[in-house]
N, C-alpha and C positions, 0 to 999 in steps of 0.2 A: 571265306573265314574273316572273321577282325582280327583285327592283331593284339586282341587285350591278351589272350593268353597262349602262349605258341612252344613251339621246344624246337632245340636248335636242329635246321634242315639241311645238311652235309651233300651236298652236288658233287659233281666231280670237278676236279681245282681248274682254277683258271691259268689258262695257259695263253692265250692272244695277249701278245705284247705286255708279257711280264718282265721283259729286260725293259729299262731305262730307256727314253727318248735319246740318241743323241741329240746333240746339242744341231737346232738347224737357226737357220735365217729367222726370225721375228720384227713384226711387223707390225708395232705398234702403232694405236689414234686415236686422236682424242674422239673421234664422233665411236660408235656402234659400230664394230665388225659381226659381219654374218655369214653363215654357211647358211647353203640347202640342200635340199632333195626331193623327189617327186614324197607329198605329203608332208614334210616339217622343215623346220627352218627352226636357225640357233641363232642366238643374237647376244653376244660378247658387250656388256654395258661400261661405262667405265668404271663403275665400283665394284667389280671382278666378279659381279652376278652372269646369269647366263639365263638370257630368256627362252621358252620352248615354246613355239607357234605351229599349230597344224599348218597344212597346205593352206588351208584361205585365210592364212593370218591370224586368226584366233590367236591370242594369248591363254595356255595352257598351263605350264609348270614354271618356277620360278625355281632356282639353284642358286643357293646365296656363298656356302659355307663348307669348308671339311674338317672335322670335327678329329682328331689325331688320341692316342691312347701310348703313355706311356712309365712304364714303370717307376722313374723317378720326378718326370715331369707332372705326372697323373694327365687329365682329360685338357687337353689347348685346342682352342678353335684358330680358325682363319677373322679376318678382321679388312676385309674388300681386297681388290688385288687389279691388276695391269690387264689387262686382256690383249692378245695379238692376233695378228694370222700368220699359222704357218704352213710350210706345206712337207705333209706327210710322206714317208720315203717311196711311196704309191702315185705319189703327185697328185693327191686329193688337197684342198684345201680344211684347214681345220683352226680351230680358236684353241690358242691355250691362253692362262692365265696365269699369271706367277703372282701368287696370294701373299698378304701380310699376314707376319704374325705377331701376336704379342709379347713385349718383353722378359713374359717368364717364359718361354721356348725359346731360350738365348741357341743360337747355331742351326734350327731346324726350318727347314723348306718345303713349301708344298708346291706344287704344281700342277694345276690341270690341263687335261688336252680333253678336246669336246670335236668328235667327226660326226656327218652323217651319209646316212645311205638311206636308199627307199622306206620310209616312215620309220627309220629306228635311227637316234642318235647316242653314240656309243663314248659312255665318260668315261676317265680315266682320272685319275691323284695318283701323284708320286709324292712320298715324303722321304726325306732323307736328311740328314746331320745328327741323328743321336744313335745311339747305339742300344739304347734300353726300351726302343719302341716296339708295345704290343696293337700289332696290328690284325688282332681280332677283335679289337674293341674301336675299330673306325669305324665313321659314322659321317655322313652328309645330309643337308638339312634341304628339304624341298618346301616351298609353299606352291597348294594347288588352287587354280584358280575357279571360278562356279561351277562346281562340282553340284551332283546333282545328287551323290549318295555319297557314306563313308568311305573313307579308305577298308580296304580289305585285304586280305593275304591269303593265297594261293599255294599250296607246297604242288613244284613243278614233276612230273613224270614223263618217262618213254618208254616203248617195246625195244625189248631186243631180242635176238637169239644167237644162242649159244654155237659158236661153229662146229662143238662137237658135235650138238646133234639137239635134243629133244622141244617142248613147247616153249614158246615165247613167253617171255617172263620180261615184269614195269622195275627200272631201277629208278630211283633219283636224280633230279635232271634242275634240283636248286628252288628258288621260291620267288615269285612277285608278289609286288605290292600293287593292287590293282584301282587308276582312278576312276571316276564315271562321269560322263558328262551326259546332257543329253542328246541322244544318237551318238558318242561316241567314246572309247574308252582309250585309258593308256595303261603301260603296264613297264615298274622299274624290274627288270627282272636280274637277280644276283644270283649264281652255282653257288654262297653261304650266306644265311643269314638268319637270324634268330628275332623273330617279331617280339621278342619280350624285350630287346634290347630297341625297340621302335616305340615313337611318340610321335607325337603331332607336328613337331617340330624336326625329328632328324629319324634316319633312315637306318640303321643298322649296316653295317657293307663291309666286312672284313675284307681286312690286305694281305697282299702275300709277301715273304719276303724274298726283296733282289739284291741282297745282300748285307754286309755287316751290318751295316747304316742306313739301307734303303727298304720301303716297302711298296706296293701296290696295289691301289685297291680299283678294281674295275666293274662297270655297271652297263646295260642298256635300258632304254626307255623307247620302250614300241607303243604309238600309236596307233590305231586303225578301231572298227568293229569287227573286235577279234576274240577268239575263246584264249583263257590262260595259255593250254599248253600250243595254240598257232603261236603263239604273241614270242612262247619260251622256243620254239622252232627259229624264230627270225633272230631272236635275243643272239641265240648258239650261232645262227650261220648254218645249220643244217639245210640241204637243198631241199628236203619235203616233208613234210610235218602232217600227222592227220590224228584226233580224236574223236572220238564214240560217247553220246549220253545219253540219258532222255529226260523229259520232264518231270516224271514221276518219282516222287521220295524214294531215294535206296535203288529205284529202278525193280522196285516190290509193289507187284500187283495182285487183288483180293478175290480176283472171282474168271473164269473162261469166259469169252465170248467180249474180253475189252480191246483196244484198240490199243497197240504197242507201239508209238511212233519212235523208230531209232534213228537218233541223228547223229550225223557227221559233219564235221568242218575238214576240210581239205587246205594245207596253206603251200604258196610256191615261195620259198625261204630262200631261193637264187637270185642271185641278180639277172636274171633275164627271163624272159615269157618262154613258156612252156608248156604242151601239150602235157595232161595229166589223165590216166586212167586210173579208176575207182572200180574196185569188186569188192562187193559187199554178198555175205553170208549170212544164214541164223539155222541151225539146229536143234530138233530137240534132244532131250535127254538120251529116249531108242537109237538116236543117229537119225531119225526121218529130216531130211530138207525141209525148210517150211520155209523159208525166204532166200530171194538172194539175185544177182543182176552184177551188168558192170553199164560203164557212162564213163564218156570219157570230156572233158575241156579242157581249152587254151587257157593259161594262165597268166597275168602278168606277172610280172615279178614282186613279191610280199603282199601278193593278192591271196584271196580266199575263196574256198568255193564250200556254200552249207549244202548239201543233201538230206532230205528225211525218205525215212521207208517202212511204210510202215506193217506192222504184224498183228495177227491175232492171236492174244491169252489163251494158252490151253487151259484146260484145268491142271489143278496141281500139280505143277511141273519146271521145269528149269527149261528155256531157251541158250543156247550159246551162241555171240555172233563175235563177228568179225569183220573189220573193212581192211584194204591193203589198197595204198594210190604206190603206183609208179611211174616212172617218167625215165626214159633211157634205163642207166643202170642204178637209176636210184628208187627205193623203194622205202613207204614208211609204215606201221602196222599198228594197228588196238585193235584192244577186244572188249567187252562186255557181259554180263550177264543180264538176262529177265527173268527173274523169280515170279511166278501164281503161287501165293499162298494163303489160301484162304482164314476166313475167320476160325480158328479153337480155343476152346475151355481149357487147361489145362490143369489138372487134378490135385496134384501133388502140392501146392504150393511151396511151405518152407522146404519140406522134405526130396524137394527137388535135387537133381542130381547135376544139373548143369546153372551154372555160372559164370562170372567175366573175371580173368584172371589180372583186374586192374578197374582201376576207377573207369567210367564210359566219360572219359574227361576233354573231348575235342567239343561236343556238344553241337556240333554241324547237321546239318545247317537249326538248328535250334534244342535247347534242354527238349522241349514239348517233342521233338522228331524223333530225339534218339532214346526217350523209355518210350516212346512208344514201338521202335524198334527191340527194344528190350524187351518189352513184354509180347508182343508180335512171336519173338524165337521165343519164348518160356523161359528167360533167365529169371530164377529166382535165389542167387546172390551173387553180392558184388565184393570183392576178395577184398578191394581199399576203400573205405568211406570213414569220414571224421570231419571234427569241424576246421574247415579253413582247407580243408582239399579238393583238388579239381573234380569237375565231375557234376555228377548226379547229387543235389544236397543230401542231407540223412532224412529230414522230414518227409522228402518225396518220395524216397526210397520208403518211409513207413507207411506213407498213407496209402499206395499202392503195392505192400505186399512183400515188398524184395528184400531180401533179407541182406544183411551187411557184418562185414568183418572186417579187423584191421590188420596190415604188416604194416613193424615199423622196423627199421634196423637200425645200425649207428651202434650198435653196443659195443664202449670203449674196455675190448679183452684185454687184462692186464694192464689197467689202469688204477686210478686209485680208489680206496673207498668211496670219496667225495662225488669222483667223476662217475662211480656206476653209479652211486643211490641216487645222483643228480637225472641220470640217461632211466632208471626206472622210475623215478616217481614221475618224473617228466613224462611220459610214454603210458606207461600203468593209468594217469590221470586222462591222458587223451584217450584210451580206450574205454574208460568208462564214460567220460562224457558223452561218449559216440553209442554207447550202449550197444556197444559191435557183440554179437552173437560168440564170434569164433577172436581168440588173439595168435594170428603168428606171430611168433617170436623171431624177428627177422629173418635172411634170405640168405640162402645158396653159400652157409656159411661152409661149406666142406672142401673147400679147395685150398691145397689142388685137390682132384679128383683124385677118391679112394685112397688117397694117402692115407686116411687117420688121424689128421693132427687136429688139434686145437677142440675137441669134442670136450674135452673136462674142462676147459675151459669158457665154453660156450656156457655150458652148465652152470659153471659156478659165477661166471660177472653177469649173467643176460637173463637164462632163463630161469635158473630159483629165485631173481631177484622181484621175476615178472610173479611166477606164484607164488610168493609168500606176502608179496602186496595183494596182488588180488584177493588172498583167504583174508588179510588183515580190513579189509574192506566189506568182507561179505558175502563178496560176490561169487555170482552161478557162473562166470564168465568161463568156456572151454578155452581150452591152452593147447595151439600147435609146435611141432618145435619149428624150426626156419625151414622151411620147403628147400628139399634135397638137390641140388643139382645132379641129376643122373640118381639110378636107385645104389647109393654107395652103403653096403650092407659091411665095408670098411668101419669106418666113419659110424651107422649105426652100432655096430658090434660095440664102441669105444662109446658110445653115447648112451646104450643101455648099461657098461660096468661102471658110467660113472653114476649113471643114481637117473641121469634125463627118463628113459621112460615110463617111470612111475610118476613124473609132473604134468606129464601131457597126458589128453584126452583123445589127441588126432596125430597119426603120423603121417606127415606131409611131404610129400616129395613130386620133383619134374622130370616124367620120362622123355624118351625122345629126342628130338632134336637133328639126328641122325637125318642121311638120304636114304630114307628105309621106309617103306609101310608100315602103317603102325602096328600091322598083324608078323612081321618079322620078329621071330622072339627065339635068338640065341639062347643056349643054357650060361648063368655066371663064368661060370668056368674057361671059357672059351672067348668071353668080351675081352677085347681088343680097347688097347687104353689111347690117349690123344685126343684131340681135338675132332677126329676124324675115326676115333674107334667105333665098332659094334656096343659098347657098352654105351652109346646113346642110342640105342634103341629102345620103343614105349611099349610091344609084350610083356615080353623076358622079364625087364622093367618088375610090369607092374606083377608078373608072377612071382619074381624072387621077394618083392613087398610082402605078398600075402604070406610065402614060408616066412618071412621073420616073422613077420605080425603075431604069425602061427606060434612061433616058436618061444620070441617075447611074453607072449598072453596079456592079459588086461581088457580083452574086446573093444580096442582101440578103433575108431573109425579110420577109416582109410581117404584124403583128401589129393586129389593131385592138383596142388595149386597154381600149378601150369600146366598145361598142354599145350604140344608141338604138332602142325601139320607141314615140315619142310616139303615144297616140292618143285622148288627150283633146282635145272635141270644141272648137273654137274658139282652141285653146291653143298653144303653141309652149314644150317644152321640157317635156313632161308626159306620163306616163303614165295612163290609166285603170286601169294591173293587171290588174284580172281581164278587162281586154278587149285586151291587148297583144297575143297569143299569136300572131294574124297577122305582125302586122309582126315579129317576134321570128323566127318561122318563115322568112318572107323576106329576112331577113338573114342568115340563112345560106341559102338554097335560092336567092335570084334572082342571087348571085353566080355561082353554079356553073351554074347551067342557060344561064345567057349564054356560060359560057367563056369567064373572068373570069382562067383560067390556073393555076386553085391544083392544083397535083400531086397532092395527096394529098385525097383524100376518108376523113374520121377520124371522122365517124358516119353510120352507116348509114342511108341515106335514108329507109327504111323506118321506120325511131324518128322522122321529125320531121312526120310527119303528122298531127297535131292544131292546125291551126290553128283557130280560131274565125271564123265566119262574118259577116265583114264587107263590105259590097258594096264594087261596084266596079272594072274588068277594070282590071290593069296599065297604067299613063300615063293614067286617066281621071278627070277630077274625083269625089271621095272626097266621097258624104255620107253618113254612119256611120252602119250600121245597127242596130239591134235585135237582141240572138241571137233573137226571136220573129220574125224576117224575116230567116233566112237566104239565102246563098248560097254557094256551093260552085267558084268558079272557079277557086282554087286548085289544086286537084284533077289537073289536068294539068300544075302543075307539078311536083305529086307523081310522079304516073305517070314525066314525063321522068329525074328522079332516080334512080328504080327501073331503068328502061332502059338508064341513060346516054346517052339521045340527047341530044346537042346543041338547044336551046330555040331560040327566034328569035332573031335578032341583034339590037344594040343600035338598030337605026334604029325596029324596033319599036317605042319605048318613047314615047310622045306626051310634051309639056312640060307636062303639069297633073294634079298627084296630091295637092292641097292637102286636107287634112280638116278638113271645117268644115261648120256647120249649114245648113238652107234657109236662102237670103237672106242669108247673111252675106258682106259682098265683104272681110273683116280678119281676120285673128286678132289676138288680143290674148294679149301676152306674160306667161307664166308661167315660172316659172323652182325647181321642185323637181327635182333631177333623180334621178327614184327609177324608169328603169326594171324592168321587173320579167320574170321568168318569167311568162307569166299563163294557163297554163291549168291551174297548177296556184297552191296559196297555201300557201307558206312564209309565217312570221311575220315575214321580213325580205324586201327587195325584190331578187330576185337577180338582178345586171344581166349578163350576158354579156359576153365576151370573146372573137374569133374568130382562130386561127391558119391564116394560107392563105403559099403559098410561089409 
């Protein structure tokens, strides 16, 4: 990725050497002090720069500067500094530097310490003397030397699994910034950092704080020809590191009988050489084997090992793989998918029922990739588009077919005259500019949850402000109200006596979210409130929608402007990604196979059969399985779709579809809410949006 447009990537916090250096022996001189290690070498200058040399001396990265952030200081740079050697409480040698600062950072100190180990040398800044430093806005400045392409940016990942029990699920594992040379690459990699706070000049690198007055900001910078997440393996210090990709856009292929090569990178992230064993898997959809083998090699230490293996495309179908390298008791795991899906027409155009519950605003690896991933799946609407928002522009979005709509929110409740007419004509104007189809009327205003509160108020600063501009204007423009968090028939009750349902045309709400299939559908009555209740479940959900709907009148369309596939094991409010595709599938197929009421069927049943094989018959306690232990019960819901026969009715549906490991009687709450398409991988997490009437 480039780092022109990014959002902040939250790792897990840095903990190596977050206390303070004490204070050791330095070692200052006037000539160049240096550290090495097998592959790089640091070279301490005397005007408190720090040069980075490969193994054969190559000059590579240049570190001049650290850039501090503080609330009454504002932004102060470094201005050269001392350079020493000293030696580390390990007895490594290393260079620190004690930096000048400028005379408006009266009392503040920076310090750098700079080690290395086999091809990664590992920075450190400590600041300290004020007390009002924000050290999420540090920053260190690199210049790179003949670079062969852009700088780029990377958000970092790993497998884990849950010790209670079920499938391996990717947490966040931080971001680099990736350089290129030719034949070889380096990579600064940070557990926080936000590419929209990087430029050409300096580096983004939040600090931590080590006390009243101190902060810390720490970084590595791995060289070798490495894939991101080896490079992010060696960054951490984890002893084994392994990813899975393939060359193929999306890892989406268009017809049987093509050649699937899956490749692995294997890396030895120890300090010492190491015999490593690699088993690699692929299954299809049925559970049939179609690939798989083990190999085993020596490794040196922050050495690499690539493998490919390669497969044949079925026709229209999902492969699931997997590699695991282990070495004594350390073991590291990915997985992947391969989608065949072939060329379709798809009919329905506007009147489509599926959508993306967000701009497609990552844009990886290019605009031209990802509508063409979009139109690939039959998305025809995108929930945010307008001018000056990320994403898909609105032109392209029209010339090809996709239909667009805007949320905006911000509506200042109980503020003044000035400040709403200011927040709608503001807003009202951007949606017309954009000529957006549908307007929500901001988001997830009903919290807390099922309380009731603030509904007449939403009404009267936000949403009459939005319709009586829109009539005053002309326009045909539909009005939804803020899509519901959870179906709060609370909250709607209070939103119909104040006057709101008779301004809208769509009532919009987010079922889900819950560790539930989405075929789990409690009656009202019975949802269980928290963070962690049954009333986020996406049935029940969207059947209590329809009795109000029912009850309301108006022939309101029905929108869910979010859709949830959690299916991370233990967790509530979390996707696993590349193991979503079930539940994502059933949220649109277990509405319709119920007869749920929606008029329009807007993708063809026949395109939504790739789910991924997760155990478990509908209403039956959920413990997640392995794609290496499929199962295929789905399968007749597919067939029903193809038919149109009407499915079983709702009494079918049992009250227990909780996902969660052997033995575990809780989930415990997380709260990322990224979910995703998952049987295929966009670089960005595409969450669905369903239209039913």
């Amino acid at each position: 990725m480039s780092v022109a447009r990014r959002r902040l990537i939250q790792g897990t916090a840095l903990t190596a050497g977050a206390a303070l250096l004490p204070n050791v022996p330095a070692y200052a001189a006037a000539d160049p002090v240096t550290v090495e290690a097998d592959g790089i070498r640091l070279v301490g200058r005397a005007d408190g720069s720090v040069l980075v040399q490969d193994g054969a001396g190559t000059d590579r990265v240049l570190l001049s500067h650290f850039m501090i952030k503080d609330t009454v200081l504002g932004q102060q740079r470094t201005f050269g500094g001392s350079p020493a050697l000293i030696t580390l409480p390990d007895g490594r040698t290393a260079i620190q530097v004690t930096y000048t600062m400028g005379s408006s950072a009266p009392g503040v100190t920076v310090r750098g310490t700079f080690d290395v180990t086999a091809r990664k040398a590992h920075l450190k800044w400590e600041v300290a003397g004020s007390g009002t430093l924000t050290p999420s806005g540090f920053q260190f400045s690199r210049t790179v030397y003949g670079a062969s392409a852009p700088e780029s940016y990377e958000a970092l990942t790993m497998w884990e699994r849950d010790a209670r029990g079920g499938i391996p699920y990717e947490v966040n594992a931080g971001g680099t910034y990736v350089e290129t040379w030719e034949g070889a690459k380096g990579f600064f990699c940070l557990a926080s950092t936000n590419p929209a706070g990087t430029n050409a000049t300096w580096i983004h690198a939040p600090g931590t704080s080590a006390g009243a007055s101190t902060a810390v900001t720490e970084a590595d910078l791995v060289l070798g020809d490495l894939r991101p997440r080896a490079a992010g393996t060696i960054a951490a210090g984890r002893p084994l590191g392994v990813e899975v990709w393939t060359d193929q856009l999306f890892n989406l292929y268009k017809a049987a009988g093509q050649t699937m090569t899956l490749r692995t990178q294997v890396v030895n992230g120890s300090g010492a050489a190491r015999k490593v064993t690699l088993t690699w898997w692929a299954r299809d959809f049925g559970g049939k084997k179609v690939g798989g083998g083990t190999l085993c090699k020596d490794l040196a230490a922050g050495a690499a090992w690539n493998a490919s293996f390669p497969l044949t495309s079925p026709s229209q179908n999902i492969v699931f793989t997997g590699v695991e390298a282990v070495s004594g008791a350390d073991r590291a795991i990915a997985r992947t998918n391969l989608s065949v899906l072939p060329e379709f027409t798809y009919r329905a155009g506007k009147e489509s029922m599926f959508g993306l519950a967000n701009y497609p605003w990552l844009l990886q690896p290019s605009k031209e990739a990802v509508l063409g991933l979009v139109k690939t799946l039959g998305i025809k609407w995108i929930r945010i588009a307008y001018a000056g928002a990320p994403g898909i522009d609105i032109a392209t979005l029209d010339a090809n077919g996709i239909g667009h709509n805007v949320q905006l929110s911000g509506i200042p409740v109980g503020g003044s005259p000035e400040q709403i007419a200011a927040w709608a004509d503001s807003n009202v104007a951007k949606a017309l500019a954009a000529d957006a189809a549908y307007f929500e009327v901001s988001n997830e205003v009903n919290q807390p949850w099922m309380s009731g509160r603030g509904a007449d108020a939403y009404v009267r600063d936000g949403l009459r402000q939005v319709t009586t501009r829109l009539a005053a204007a002309g326009s045909g423009m539909k009005v939804m109200n803020a899509g519901l968090g959870g179906m709060d028939h609370v909250w709607t009750k209070n939103f119909h006596d104040a006057g709101g349902w008779d301004l809208i045309d769509v009532f919009a709400f987010h079922p889900g979210r819950g560790n539930f299939t989405p075929d789990f559908a409690p009656p009202p009555q019975e949802w269980t409130q928290g963070s962690s209740g049954t009333y986020w479940n996406f049935l029940g959900a969207l059947r209590k929608a329809r009795q109000v709907m029912a009850e309301y009148g108006g022939d309101k369309e029905l929108w869910i402007t979010e859709a949830y596939a959690p299916t991370r094991p233990n967790v509530w409010w979390s996707d696993t990604y590349r193991h979503a595709a079930e539940n994502t599938f059933l949220s649109l197929a277990r509405p319709r196979e119920v007869g749920e009421g929606a008029r329009r069927q807007l993708v063809p049943a026949a395109r939504l059969d790739h789910p991924p094989p997760a155990g478990g018959r509908p209403g039956q306690p959920r413990v997640p399985l392995r794609p290496d232990e499929p199962r295929h019960q789905r399968q007749a819901v597919v067939a029903r779709l193809r038919d149109r026969r009407p499915g079983p009715g709702p009494g079918r549906v049992r009250p227990s579809s909780r996902l969660r490991g052997p033995g575990h009687q809780g989930p415990a709450l997380h709260h990322p809410r990224r979910p995703a398409v998952g049987h295929l991988e966009p670089q960005g997490r595409l969450r669905p949006q369903l239209r039913t009437r």
